[in-house]
C-alpha positions as CSV (number, residue, x, y, z in Angstrom):
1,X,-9.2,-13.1,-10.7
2,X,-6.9,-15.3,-8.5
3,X,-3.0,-14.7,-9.9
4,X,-2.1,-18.3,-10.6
5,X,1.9,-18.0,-9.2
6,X,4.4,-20.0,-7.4
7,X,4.0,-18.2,-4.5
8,X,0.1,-19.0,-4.1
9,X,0.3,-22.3,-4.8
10,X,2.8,-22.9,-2.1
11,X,0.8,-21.0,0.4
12,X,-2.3,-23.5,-0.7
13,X,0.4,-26.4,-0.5
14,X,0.8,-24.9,3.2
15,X,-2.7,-24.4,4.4
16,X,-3.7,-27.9,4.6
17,X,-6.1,-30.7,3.0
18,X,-8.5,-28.1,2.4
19,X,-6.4,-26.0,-0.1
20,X,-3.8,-28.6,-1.3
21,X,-3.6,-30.4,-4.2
22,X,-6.3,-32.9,-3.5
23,X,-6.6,-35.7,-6.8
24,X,-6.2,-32.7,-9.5
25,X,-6.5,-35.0,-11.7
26,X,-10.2,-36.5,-10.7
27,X,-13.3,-35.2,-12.3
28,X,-10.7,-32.4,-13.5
29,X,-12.7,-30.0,-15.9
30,X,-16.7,-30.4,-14.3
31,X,-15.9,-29.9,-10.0
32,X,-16.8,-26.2,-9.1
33,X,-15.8,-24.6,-5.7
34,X,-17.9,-21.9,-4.7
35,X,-17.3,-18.6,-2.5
36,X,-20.7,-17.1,-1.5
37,X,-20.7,-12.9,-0.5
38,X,-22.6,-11.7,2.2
39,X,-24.8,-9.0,1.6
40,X,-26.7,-5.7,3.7
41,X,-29.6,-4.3,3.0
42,X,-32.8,-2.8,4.3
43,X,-36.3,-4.2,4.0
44,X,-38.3,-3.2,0.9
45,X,-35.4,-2.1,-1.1
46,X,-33.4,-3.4,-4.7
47,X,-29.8,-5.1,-3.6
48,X,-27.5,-7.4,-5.5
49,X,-26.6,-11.0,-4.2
50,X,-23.9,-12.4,-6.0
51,X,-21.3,-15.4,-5.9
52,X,-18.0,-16.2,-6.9
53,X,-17.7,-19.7,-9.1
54,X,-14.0,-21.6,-9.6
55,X,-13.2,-24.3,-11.6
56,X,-11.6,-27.1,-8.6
57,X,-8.6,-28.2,-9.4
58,X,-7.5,-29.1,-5.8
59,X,-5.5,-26.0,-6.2
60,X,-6.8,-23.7,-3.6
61,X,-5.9,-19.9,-3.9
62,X,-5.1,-21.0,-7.2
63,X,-8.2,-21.9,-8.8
64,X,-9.1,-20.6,-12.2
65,X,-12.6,-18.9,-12.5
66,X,-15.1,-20.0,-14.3
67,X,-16.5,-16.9,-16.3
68,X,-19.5,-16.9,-18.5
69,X,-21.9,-19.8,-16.8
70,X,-25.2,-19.2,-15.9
71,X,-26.3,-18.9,-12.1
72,X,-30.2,-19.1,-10.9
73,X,-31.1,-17.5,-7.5
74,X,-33.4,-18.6,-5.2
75,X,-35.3,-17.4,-2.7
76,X,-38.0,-19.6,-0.3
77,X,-37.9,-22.6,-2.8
78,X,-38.9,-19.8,-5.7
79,X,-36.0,-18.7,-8.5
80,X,-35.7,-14.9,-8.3
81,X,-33.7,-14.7,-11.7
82,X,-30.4,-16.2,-13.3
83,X,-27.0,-14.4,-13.9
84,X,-23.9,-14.9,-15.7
85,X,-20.7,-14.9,-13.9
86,X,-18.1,-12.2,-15.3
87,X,-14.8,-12.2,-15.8
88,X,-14.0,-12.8,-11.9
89,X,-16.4,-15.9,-11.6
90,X,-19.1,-13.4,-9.8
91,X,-22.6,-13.9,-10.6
92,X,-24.4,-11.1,-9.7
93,X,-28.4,-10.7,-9.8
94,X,-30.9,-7.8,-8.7
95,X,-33.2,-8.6,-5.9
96,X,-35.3,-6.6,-3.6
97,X,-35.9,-7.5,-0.1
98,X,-39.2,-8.4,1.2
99,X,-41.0,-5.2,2.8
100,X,-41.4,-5.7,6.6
101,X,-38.6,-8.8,6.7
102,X,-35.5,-8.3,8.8
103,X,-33.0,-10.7,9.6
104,X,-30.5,-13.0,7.9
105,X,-32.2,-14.1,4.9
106,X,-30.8,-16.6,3.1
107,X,-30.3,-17.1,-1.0
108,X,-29.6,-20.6,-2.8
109,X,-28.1,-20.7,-5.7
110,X,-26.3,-23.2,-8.1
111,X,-25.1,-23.4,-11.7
112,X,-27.8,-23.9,-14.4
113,X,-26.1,-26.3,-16.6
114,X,-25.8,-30.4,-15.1
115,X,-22.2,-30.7,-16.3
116,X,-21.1,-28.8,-13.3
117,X,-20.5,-30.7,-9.9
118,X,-21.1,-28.9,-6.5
119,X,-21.6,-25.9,-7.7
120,X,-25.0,-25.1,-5.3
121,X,-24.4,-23.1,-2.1
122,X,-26.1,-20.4,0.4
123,X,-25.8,-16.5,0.6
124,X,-26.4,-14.2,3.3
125,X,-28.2,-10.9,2.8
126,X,-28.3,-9.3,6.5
127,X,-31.5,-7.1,6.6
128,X,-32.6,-4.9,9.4
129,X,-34.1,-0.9,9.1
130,X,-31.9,1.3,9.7
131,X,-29.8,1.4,12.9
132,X,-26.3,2.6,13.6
133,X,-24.0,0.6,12.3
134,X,-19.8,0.0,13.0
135,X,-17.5,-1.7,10.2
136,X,-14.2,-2.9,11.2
137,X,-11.0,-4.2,9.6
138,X,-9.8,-7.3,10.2
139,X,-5.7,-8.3,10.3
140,X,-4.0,-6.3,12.9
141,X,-7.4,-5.0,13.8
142,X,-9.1,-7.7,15.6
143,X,-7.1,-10.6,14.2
144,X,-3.2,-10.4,15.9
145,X,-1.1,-12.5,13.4
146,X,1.4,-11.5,10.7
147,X,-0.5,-10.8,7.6
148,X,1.7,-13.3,5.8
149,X,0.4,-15.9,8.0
150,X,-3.0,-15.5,7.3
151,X,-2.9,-17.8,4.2
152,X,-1.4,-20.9,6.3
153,X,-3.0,-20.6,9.9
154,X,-5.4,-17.2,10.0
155,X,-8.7,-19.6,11.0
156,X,-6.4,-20.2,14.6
157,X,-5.1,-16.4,14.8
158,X,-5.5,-15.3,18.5
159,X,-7.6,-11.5,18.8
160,X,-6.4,-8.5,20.0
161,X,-7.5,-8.8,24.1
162,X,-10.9,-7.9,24.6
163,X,-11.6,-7.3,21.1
164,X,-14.3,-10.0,21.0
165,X,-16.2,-8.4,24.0
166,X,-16.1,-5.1,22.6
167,X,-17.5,-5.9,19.2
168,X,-20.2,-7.7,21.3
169,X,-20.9,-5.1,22.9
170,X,-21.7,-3.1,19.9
171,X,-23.9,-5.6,18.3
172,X,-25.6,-6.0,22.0
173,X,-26.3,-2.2,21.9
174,X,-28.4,-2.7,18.8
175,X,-25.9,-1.6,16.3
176,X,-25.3,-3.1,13.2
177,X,-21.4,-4.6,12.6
178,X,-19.8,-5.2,9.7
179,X,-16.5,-6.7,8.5
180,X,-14.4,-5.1,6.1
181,X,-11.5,-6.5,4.9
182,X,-8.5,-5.7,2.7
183,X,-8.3,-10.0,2.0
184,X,-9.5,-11.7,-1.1
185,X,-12.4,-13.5,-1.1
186,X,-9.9,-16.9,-1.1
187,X,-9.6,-16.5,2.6
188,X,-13.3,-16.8,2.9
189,X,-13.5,-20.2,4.9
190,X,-10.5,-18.8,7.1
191,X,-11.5,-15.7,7.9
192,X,-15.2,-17.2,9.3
193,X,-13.7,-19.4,11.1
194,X,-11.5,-17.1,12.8
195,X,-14.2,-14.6,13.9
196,X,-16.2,-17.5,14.9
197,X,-13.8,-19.6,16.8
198,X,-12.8,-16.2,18.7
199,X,-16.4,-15.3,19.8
200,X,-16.8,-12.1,17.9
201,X,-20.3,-11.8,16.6
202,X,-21.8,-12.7,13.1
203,X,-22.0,-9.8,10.9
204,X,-21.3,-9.3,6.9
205,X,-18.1,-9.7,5.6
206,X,-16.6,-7.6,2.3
207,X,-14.1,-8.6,0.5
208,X,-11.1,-7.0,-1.6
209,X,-10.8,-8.1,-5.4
210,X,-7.1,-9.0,-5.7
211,X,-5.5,-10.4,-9.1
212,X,-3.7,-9.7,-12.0
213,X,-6.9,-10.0,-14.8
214,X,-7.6,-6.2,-14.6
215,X,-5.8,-2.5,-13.4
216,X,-7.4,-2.2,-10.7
217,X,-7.1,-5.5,-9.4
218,X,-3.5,-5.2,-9.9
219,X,-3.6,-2.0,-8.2
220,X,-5.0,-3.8,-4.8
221,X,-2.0,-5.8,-4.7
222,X,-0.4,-3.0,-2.8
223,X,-1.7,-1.8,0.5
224,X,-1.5,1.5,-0.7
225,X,-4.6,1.4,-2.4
226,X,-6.5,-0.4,0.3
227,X,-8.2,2.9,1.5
228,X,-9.4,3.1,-2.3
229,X,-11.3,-0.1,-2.2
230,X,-12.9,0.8,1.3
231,X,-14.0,4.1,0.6
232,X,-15.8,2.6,-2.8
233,X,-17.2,-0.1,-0.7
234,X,-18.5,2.2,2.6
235,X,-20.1,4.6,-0.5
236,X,-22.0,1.6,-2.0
237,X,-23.1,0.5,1.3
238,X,-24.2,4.4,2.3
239,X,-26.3,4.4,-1.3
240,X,-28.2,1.2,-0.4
241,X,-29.4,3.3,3.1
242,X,-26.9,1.9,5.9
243,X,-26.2,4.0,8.4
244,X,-22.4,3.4,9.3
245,X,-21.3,5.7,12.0
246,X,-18.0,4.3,13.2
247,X,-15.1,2.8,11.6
248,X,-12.5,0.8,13.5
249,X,-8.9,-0.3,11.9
250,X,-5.4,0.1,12.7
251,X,-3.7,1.8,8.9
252,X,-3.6,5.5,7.6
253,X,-5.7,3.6,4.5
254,X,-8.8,2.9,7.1
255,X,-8.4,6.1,8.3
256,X,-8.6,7.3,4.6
257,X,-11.7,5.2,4.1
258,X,-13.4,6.4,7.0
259,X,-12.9,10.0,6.8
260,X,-13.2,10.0,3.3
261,X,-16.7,9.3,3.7
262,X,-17.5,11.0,7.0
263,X,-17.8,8.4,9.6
264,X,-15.8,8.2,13.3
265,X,-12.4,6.7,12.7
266,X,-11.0,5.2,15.4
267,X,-7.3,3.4,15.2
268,X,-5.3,1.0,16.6
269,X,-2.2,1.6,18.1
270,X,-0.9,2.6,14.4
271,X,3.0,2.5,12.9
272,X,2.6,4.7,10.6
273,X,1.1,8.8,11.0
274,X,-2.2,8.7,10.8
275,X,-4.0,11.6,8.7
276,X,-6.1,14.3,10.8
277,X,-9.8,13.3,12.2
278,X,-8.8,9.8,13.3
279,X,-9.0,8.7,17.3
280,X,-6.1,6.6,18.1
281,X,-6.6,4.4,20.9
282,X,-4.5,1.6,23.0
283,X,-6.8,-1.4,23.4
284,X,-10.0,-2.3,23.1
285,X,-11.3,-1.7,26.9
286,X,-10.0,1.9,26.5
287,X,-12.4,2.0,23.2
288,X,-15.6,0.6,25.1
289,X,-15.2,3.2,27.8
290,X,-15.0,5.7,24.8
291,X,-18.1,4.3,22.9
292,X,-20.3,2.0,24.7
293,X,-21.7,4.9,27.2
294,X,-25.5,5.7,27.0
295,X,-24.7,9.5,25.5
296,X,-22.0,8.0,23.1
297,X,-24.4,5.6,22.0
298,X,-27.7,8.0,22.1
299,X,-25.5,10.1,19.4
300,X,-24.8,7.2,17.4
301,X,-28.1,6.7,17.2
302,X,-28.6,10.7,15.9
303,X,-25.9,10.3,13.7
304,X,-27.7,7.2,11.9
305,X,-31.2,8.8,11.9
306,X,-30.0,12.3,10.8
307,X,-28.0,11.3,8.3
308,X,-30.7,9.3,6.6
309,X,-31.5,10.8,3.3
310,X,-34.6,10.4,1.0
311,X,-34.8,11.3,-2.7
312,X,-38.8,11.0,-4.5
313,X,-39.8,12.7,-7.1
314,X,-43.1,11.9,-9.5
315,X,-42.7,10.4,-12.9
316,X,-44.6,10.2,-15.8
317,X,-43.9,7.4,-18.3
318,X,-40.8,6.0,-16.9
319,X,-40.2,2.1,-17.0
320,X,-38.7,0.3,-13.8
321,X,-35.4,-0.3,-15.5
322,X,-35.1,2.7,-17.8
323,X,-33.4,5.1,-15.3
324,X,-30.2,5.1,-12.8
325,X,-29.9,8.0,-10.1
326,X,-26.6,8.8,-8.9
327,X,-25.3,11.6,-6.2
328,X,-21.7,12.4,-7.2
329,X,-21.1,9.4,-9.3
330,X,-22.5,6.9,-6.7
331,X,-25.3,4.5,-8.0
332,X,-28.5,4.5,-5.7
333,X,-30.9,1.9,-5.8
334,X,-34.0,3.1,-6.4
335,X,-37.8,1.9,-6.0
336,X,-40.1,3.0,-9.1
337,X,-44.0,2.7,-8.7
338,X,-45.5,2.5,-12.0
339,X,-48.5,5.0,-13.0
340,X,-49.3,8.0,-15.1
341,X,-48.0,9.5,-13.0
342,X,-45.9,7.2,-10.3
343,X,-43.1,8.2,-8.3
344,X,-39.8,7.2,-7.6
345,X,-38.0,6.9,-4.2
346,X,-34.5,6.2,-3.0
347,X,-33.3,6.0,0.4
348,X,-29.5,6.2,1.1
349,X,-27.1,7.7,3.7
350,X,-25.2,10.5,4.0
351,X,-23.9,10.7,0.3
352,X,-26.3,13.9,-0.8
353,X,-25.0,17.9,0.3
354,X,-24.9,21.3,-0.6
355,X,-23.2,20.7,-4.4
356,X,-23.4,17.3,-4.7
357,X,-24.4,16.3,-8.5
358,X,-27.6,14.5,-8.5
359,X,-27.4,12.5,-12.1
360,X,-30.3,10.6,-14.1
361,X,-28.7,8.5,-16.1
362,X,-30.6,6.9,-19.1
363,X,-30.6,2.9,-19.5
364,X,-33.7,2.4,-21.8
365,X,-33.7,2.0,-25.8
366,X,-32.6,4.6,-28.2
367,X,-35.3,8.0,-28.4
368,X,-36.9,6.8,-24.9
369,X,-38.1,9.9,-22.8
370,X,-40.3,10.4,-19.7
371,X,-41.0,13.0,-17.0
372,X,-39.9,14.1,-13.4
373,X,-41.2,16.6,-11.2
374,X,-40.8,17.7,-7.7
375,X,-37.3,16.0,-7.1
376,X,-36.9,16.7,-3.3
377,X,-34.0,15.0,-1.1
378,X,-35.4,15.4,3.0
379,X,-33.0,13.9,5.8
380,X,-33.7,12.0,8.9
381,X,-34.9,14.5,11.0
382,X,-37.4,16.4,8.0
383,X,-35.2,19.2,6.6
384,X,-35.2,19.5,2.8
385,X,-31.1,18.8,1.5
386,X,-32.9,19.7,-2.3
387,X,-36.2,21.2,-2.8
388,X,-36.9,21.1,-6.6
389,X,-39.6,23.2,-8.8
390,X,-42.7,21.4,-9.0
391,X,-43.3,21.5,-12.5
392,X,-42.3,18.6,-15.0
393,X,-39.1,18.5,-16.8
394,X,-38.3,16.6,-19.6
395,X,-35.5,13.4,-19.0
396,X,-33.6,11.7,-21.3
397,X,-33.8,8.0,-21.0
398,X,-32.2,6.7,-23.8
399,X,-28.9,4.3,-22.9
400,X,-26.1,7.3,-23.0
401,X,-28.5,9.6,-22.1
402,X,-27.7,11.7,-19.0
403,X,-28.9,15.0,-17.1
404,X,-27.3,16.5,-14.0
405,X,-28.7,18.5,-11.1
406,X,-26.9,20.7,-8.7
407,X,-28.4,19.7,-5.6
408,X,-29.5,22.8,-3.0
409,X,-32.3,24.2,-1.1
């Protein structure tokens, strides 16, 4: 939820004709403004796209969401299901890739209802298989302006000296790069234009959810908590299969995030200590030379293939929708083949070790039951992270149902 204060709408009073009050009072109730979030994913797998919907009032930052409206999806000209938008404007909708597609694949979408104006727009879901893959942060990271500045002028912020080159040279390797920021999704058209008018490469960009409508929305409004978001964020991306191997930012929060979930952390010239495991470094040619030689980058490449993980297990009277799998309280996305018996896989990164809690999770109607056997989690490189019994067990999966595994050899 955008917090509607003084303070915002000044900042969209500052930023120009794009966020200013612009006629508020034409077409006033029916002229949407749309934010649409990138996406990554591998081929063959369930994702989510989603977008975020705002009622225009010329108001910029300020906008009030438009919650419960229906979304359609589309995909090559076909629709690939409608949403609703929640409580943040986000309409959100299940979709799996197409098996054997890579590249940036694009989703339309637009409100269902006609009473809405402009309310269509593009998403990008940035498919590849799995490769090494770097995220980095973006204010004081690559962008070098004042955070408070970001609002007015952060589309003509200068980078950091050769920061464009180096994250070139990451995505030249073959790597994957993502952008994870701490901004709301407001500073959408900003922050593109930024990385584009600076050279760096295109990759995915996350957002932070910043507002005053919920606690923990509230609780993003301090930095603080910023490591929070990013660890969440990094563990969804490591259950959907990405491989990130390397994390670049410049606060003790992204070195939180990164260690938290067992990637490189590497930091820029930080103000503030900077908990253990982190690499700081001076500028951005001093982190090439680090990174971008042929053995750095042949272990990047080990990390990303060895810490793939694969869960598949047969089942016996389970429905596509009638189960969720989570390791330690992180939702995986898995594919269910249909038969008597079929068999389920998952394919995610990192997130499954020696006591981890591997959790089926009921989400079909009341007394629903099927069966499981064989659950086995291998890695990249073929050695067994779980080896279950071969015999079938019984699971529960009834909404509110659950049952929990220890996961082991």
């Amino acid at each position: 939820m955008r917090p509607f204060t003084v303070a915002a709408l000044l900042l969209a009073l500052l930023a120009g004709p794009s966020a200013a009050l612009t006629n508020p009072f034409s077409n006033l109730f029916n002229k949407v403004v749309t934010t649409p979030h990138d996406q990554v994913a591998l081929p063959g797998v369930p994702t989510t796209v989603e977008a975020k919907f705002e009622r225009d009032l010329g108001l910029g930052y300020a906008n009030p969401d438009l919650t419960g409206k229906e979304v359609e999806f589309f995909y090559g000209g076909a629709s690939i299901g409608k949403a609703t938008t929640n409580g943040d404007g986000v309409a959100r909708r299940a979709w799996t890739t197409p098996a054997g597609v890579t590249g940036v694949l694009r989703i339309q979408y637009k409100m269902t209802s006609s009473s809405y104006r402009n309310s269509a727009g593009s998403l990008r879901v940035f498919v590849s298989a799995p490769r090494p893959t770097f995220v980095f942060d973006i204010d004081l990271t690559l962008s070098d302006l004042p955070e408070w500045q970001v609002p007015i002028s952060g589309q003509d912020a200068p980078a950091f000296p050769y920061a464009p080159e180096f994250v070139n040279h990451v995505s030249g390797a073959g790597f994957g790069v993502i952008y994870m920021t701490a901004r709301d999704d407001a500073l959408d058209v900003r922050t593109r234009a930024f990385l584009r008018n600076q050279g760096f490469p295109d990759g995915a960009i996350f957002y932070n959810d910043l507002g005053l409508r919920t606690a923990e929305e509230r609780a993003m409004l301090s930095s603080s908590n910023h490591g929070k978001y990013k660890t969440r964020k990094l563990r969804e991306l490591y259950a959907a299969g990405i491989p990130i191997v390397a994390g670049v930012g410049n606060t003790p929060t992204d070195a939180e995030a990164y260690r938290a979930v067992g990637m490189e952390s590497y930091i820029l010239n930080p103000s503030d200590p900077i908990p253990a495991g982190s690499v700081i470094f001076n500028n951005y040619r001093q982190l090439d030379a680090m990174l971008m030689t042929a053995a750095k980058r042949a272990d990047f490449q080990r990390q990303a293939t060895a810490g793939q993980q694969t869960l598949t297990f047969w089942q016996h009277d389970l429905g596509a929708n009638e189960l969720s799998i989570l390791v330690d309280g992180v939702k995986l996305s898995p594919v269910v083949v249909a038969g008597s018996p079929g068999w389920v896989r998952a394919k995610f990164f990192r997130l499954a070790k020696r006591g981890s809690k591997l959790t089926f999770q009921g989400e079909g109607p009341a007394n629903d039951f099927a069966y499981a056997g064989n659950v086995d989690i291998v890695d990249g490189a073929g050695a067994k992270v779980h080896d279950g019994p071969n015999s079938w067990a019984l699971l529960q999966t009834a909404k509110g149902q659950s049952s929990t595994v220890t996961v082991g050899p």
